[in-house]
Structure formats: C-alpha cells, structure tokens
MMTF fields as JSON, N, C-alpha, C and O atoms, coordinates in Angstrom:
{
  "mmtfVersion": "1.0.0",
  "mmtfProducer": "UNKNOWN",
  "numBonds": 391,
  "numAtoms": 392,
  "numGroups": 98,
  "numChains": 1,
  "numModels": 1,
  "chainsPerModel": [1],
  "groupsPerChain": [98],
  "chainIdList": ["A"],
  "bondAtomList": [4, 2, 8, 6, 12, 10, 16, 14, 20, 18, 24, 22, 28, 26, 32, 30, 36, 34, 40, 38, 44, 42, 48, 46, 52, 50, 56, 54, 60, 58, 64, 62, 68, 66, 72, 70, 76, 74, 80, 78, 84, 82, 88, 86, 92, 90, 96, 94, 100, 98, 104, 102, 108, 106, 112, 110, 116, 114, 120, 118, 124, 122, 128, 126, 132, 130, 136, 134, 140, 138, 144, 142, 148, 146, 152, 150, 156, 154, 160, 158, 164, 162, 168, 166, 172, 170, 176, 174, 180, 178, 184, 182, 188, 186, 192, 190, 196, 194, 200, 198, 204, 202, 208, 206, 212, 210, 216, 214, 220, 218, 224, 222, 228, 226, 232, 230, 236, 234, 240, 238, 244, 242, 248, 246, 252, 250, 256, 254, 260, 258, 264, 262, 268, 266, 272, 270, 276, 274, 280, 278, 284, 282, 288, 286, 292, 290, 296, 294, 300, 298, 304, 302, 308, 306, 312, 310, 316, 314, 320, 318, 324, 322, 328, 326, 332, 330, 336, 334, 340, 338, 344, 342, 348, 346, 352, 350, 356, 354, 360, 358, 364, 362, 368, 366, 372, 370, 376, 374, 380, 378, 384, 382, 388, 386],
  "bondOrderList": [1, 1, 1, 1, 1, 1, 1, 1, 1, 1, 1, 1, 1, 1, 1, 1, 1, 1, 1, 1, 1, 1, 1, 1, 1, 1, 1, 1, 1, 1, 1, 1, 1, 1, 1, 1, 1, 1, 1, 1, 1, 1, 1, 1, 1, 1, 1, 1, 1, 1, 1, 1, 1, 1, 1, 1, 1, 1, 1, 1, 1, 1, 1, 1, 1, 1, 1, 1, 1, 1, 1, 1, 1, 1, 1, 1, 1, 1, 1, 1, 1, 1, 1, 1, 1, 1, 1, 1, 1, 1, 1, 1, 1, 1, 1, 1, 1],
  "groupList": [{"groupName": "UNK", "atomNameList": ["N", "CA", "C", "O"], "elementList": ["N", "C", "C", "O"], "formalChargeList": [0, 0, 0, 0], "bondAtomList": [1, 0, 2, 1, 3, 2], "bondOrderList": [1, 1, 2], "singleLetterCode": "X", "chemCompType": "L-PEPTIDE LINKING"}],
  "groupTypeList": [0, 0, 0, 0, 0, 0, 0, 0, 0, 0, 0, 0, 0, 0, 0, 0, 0, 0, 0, 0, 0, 0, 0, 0, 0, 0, 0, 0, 0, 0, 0, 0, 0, 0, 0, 0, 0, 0, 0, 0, 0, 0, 0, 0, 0, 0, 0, 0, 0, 0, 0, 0, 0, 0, 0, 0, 0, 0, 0, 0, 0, 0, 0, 0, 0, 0, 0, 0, 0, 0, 0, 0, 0, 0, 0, 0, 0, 0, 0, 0, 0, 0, 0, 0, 0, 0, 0, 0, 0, 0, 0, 0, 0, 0, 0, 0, 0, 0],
  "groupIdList": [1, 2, 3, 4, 5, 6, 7, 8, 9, 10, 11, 12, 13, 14, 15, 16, 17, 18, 19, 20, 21, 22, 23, 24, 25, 26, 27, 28, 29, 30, 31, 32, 33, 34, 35, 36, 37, 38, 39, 40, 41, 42, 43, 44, 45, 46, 47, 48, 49, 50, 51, 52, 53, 54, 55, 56, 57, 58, 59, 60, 61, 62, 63, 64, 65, 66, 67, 68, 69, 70, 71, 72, 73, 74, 75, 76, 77, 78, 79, 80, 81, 82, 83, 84, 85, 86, 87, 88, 89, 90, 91, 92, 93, 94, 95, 96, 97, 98],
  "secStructList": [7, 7, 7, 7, 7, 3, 3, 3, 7, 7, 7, 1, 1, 1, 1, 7, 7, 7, 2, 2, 2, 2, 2, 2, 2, 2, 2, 2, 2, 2, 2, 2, 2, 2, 2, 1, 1, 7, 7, 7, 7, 1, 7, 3, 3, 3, 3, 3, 6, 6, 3, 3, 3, 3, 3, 7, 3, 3, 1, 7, 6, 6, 2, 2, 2, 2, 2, 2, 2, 2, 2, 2, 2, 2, 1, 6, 6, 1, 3, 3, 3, 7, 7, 7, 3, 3, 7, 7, 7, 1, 7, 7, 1, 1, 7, 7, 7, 7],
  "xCoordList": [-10.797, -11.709, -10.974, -10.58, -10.772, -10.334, -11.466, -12.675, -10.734, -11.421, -10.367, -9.779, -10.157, -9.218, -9.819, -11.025, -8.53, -9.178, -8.237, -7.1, -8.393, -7.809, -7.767, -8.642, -6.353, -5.845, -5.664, -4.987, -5.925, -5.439, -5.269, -6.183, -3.982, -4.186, -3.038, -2.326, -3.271, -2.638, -1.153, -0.753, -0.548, 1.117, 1.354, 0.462, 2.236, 2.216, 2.58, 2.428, 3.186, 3.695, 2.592, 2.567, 1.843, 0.707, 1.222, 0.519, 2.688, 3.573, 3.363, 3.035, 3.729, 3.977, 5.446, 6.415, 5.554, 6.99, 7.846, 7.396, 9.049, 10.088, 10.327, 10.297, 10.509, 10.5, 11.263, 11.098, 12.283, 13.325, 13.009, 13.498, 12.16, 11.69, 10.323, 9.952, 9.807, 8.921, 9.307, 8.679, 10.071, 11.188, 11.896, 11.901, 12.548, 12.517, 11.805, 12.26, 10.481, 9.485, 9.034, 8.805, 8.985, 8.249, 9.207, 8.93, 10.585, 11.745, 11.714, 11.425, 11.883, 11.108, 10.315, 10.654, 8.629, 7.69, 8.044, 7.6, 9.046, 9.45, 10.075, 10.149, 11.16, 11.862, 11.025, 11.131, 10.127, 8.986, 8.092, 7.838, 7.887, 7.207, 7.812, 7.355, 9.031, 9.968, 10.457, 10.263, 10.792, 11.552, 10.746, 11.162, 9.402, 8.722, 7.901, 8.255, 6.664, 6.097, 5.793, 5.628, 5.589, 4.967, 6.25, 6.573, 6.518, 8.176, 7.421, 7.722, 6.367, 5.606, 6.345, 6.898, 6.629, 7.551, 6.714, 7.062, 5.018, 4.323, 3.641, 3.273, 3.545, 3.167, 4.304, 5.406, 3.978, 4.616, 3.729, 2.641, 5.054, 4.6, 5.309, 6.439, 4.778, 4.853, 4.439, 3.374, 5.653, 5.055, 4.448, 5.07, 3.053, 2.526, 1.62, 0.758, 2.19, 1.289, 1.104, -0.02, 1.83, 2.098, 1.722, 2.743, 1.255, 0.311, 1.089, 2.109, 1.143, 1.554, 0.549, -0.561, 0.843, 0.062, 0.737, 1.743, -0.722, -0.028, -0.718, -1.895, 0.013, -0.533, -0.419, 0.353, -0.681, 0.018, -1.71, -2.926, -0.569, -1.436, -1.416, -0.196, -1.974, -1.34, -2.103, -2.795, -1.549, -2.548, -3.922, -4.631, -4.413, -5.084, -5.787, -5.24, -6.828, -7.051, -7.028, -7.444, -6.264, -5.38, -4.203, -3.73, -3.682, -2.108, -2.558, -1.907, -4.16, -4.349, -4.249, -3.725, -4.836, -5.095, -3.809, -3.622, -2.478, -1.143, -0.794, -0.724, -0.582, -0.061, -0.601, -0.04, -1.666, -2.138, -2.479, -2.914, -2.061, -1.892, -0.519, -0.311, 0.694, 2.257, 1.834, 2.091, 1.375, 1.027, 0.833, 1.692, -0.347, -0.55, 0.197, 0.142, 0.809, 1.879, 3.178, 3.687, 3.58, 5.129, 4.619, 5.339, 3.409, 3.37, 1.936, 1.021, 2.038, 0.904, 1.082, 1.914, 0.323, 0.174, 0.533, 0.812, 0.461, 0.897, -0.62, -1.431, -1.115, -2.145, -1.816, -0.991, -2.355, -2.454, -3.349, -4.361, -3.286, -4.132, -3.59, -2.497, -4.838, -4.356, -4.836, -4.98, -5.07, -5.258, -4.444, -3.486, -4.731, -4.439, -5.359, -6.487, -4.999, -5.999, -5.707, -4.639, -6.916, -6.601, -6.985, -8.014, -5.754, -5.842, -6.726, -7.22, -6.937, -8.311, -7.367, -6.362, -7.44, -6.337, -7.604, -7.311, -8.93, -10.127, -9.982, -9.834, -10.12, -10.639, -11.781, -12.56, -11.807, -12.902, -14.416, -14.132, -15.744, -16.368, -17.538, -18.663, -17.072, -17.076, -15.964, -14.869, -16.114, -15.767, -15.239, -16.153, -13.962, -13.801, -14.154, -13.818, -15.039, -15.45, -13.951, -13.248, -13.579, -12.515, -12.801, -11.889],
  "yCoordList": [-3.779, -3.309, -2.403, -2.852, -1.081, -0.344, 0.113, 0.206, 0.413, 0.736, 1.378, 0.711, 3.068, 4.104, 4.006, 3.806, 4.221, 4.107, 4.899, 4.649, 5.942, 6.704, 6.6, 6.742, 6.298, 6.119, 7.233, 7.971, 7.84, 8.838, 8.786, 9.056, 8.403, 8.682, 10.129, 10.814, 10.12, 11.346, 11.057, 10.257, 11.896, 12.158, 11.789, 12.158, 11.215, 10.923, 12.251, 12.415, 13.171, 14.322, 15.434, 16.511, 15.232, 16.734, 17.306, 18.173, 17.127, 17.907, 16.756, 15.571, 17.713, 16.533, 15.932, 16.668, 14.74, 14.243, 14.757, 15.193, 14.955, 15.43, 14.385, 13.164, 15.266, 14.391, 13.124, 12.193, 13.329, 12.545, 10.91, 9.785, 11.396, 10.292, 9.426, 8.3, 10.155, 9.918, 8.88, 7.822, 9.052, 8.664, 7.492, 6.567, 7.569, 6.195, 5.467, 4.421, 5.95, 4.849, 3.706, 2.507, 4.948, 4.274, 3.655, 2.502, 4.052, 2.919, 1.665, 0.629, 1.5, 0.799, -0.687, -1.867, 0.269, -0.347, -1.567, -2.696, -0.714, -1.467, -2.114, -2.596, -2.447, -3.571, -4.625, -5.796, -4.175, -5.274, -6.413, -7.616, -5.457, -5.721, -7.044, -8.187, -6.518, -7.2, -8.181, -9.312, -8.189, -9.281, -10.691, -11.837, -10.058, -10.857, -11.845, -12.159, -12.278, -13.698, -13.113, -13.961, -11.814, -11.075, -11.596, -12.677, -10.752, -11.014, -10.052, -9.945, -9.491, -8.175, -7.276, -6.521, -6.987, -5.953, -4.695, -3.516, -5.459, -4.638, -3.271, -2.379, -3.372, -1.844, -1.05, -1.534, 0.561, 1.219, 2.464, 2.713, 2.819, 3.646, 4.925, 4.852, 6.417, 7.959, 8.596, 8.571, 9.518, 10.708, 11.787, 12.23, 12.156, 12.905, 14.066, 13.927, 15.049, 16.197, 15.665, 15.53, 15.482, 15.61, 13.872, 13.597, 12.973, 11.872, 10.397, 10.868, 9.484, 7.886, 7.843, 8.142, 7.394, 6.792, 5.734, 5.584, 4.533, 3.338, 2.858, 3.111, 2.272, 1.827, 0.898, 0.598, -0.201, -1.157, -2.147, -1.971, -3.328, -4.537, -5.423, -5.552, -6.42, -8.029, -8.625, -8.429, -9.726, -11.348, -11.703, -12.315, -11.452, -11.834, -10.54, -9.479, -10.895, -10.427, -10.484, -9.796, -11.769, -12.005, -11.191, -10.661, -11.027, -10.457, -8.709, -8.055, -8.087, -6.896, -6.712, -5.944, -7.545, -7.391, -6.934, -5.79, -8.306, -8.32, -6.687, -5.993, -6.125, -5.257, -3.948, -3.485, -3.564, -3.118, -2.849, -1.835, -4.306, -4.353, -3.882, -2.812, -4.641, -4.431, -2.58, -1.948, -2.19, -0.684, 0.093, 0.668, -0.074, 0.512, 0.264, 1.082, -0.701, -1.133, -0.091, 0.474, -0.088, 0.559, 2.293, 3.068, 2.792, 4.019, 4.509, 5.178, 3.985, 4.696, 6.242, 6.819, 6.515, 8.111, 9.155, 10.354, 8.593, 9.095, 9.215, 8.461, 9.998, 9.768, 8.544, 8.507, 8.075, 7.046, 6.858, 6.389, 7.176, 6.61, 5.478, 5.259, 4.838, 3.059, 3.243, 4.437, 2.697, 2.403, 1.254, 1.257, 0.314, -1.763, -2.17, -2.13, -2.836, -3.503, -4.877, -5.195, -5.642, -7.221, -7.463, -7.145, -8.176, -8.816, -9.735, -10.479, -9.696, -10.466, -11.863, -11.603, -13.046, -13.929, -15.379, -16.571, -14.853, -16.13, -15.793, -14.781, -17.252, -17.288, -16.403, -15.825, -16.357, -15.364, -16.82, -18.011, -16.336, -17.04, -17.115, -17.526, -16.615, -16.646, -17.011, -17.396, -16.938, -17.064, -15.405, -14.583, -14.895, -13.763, -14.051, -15.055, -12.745, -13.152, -12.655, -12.115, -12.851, -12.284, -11.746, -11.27],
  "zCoordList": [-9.41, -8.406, -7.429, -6.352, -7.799, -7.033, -5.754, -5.968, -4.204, -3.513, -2.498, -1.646, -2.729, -2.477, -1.236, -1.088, 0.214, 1.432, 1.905, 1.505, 2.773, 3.567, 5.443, 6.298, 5.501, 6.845, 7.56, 6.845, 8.719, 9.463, 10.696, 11.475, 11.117, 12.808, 13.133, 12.4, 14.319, 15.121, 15.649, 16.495, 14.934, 15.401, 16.788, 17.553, 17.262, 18.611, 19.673, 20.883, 18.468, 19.275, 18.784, 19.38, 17.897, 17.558, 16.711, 16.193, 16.136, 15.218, 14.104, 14.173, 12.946, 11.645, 11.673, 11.861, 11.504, 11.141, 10.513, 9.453, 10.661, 9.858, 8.319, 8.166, 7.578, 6.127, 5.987, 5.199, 7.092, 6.664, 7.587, 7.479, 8.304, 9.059, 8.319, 8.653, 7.406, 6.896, 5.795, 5.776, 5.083, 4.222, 4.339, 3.526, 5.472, 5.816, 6.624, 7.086, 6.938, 6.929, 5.979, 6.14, 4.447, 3.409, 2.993, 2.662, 2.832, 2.442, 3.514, 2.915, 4.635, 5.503, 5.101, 5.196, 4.42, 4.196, 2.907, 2.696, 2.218, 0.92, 0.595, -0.535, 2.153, 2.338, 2.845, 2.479, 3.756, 4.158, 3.217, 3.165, 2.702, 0.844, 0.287, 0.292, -0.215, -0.937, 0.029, -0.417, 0.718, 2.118, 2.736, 2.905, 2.99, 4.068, 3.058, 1.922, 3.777, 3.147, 2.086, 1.209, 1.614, 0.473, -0.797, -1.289, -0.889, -1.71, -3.11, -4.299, -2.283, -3.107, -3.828, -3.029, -5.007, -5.868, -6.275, -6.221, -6.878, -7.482, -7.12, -7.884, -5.252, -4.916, -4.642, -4.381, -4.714, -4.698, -3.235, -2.717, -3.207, -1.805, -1.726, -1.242, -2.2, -2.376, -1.612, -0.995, -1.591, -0.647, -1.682, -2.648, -1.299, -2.211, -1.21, -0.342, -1.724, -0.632, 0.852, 1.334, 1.287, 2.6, 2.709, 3.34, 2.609, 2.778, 2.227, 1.724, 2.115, 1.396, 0.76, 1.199, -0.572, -1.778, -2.331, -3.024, -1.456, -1.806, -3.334, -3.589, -4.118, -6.008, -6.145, -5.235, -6.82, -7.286, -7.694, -7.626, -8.173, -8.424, -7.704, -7.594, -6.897, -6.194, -7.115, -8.113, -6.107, -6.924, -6.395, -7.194, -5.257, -4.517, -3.541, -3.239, -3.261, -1.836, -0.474, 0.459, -0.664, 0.708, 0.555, 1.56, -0.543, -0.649, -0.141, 0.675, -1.063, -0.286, 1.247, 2.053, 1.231, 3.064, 3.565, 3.98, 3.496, 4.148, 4.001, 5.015, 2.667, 2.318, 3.246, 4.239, 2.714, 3.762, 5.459, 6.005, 6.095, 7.407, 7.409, 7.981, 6.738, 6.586, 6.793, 7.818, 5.959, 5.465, 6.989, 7.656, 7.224, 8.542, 9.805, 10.723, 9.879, 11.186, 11.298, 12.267, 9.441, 9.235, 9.302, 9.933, 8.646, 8.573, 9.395, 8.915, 10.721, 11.822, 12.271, 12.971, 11.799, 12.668, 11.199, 11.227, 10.427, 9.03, 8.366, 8.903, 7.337, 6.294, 5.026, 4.113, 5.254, 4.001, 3.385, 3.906, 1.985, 0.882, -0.059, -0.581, -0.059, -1.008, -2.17, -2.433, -2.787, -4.635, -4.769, -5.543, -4.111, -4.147, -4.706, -4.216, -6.287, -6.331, -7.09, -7.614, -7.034, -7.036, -8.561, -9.156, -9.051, -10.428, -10.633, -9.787, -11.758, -12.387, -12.59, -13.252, -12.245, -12.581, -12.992, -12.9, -13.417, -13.323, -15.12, -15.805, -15.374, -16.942, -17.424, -16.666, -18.593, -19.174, -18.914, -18.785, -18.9, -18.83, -19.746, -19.46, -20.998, -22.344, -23.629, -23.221, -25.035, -25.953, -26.336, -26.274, -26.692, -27.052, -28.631, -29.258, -29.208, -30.864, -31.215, -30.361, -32.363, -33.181, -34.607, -35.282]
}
C-alpha cells in the first residue's frame, strides 16, 4: 500500500542548502534508522533532483509512522518525498490452488 507524500518546508535562510550539508543530513537520518528503537535497515534515503526520496519496506505501520517522523525532524526545511510502505505480514485468507 503505497501512499507517496511530499514534505516541503522553507529554508530557514530562503537559499537552498549547500549539498554537503544536505548529505550529511541524510547520512544523519541513516544512522538514526539503524541506531534508535527502529534498528530499521530497510529504508533508504536519496538525493534525487534536488529533493529526499525516502523507499523502502517496514513491518508495520507503526514502524511507518516512526520513520517518517525520524524523517521530518532530521531533514526539515528540505523537500521530501516517501514511498514507505507496509509489508503484508497477515496470512493468506484463502487456500492457494496449485
């Protein structure tokens, strides 16, 4: 269940960030990921045309949420686009024929 969402707030200075600051934001974000209650491996976070493109899979939609808040805290004032989406982890609620 993908549901692509675009973040935009305003530079604090009116200028765009320098790349290199940008850069290590998202390196930043990906220690957060990996580090904190998440211990999240599966998203990934790109600089693509000027903007973050966040990808990946979680387990849950609690795990979207975190990621996404984590997301917007580490890269405010930045464009962000998501593509998070939550694994199917429920039994089938049928018989697969073979």
């Amino acid at each position: 269940m993908s549901d692509p969402v675009a973040h935009q707030g305003p530079a604090a200075s009116g200028t765009p960030a320098p790349a290199e600051n940008v850069e290590y934001r998202v390196a930043h974000l990906h220690d957060r990921l990996a580090a904190e209650e998440l211990g999240e491996l599966g998203v990934r976070a790109e600089i693509r045309a000027g903007a973050i493109v966040l990808t990946g899979t979680v387990p849950s939609a609690q795990c979207r949420e975190t990621v996404l808040r984590v997301a917007h805290e580490e890269l405010a004032g930045l464009t962000v686009h998501t593509d998070v989406v939550v694994a199917e982890t429920a039994g089938p609620d049928h018989a697969e024929e073979l």
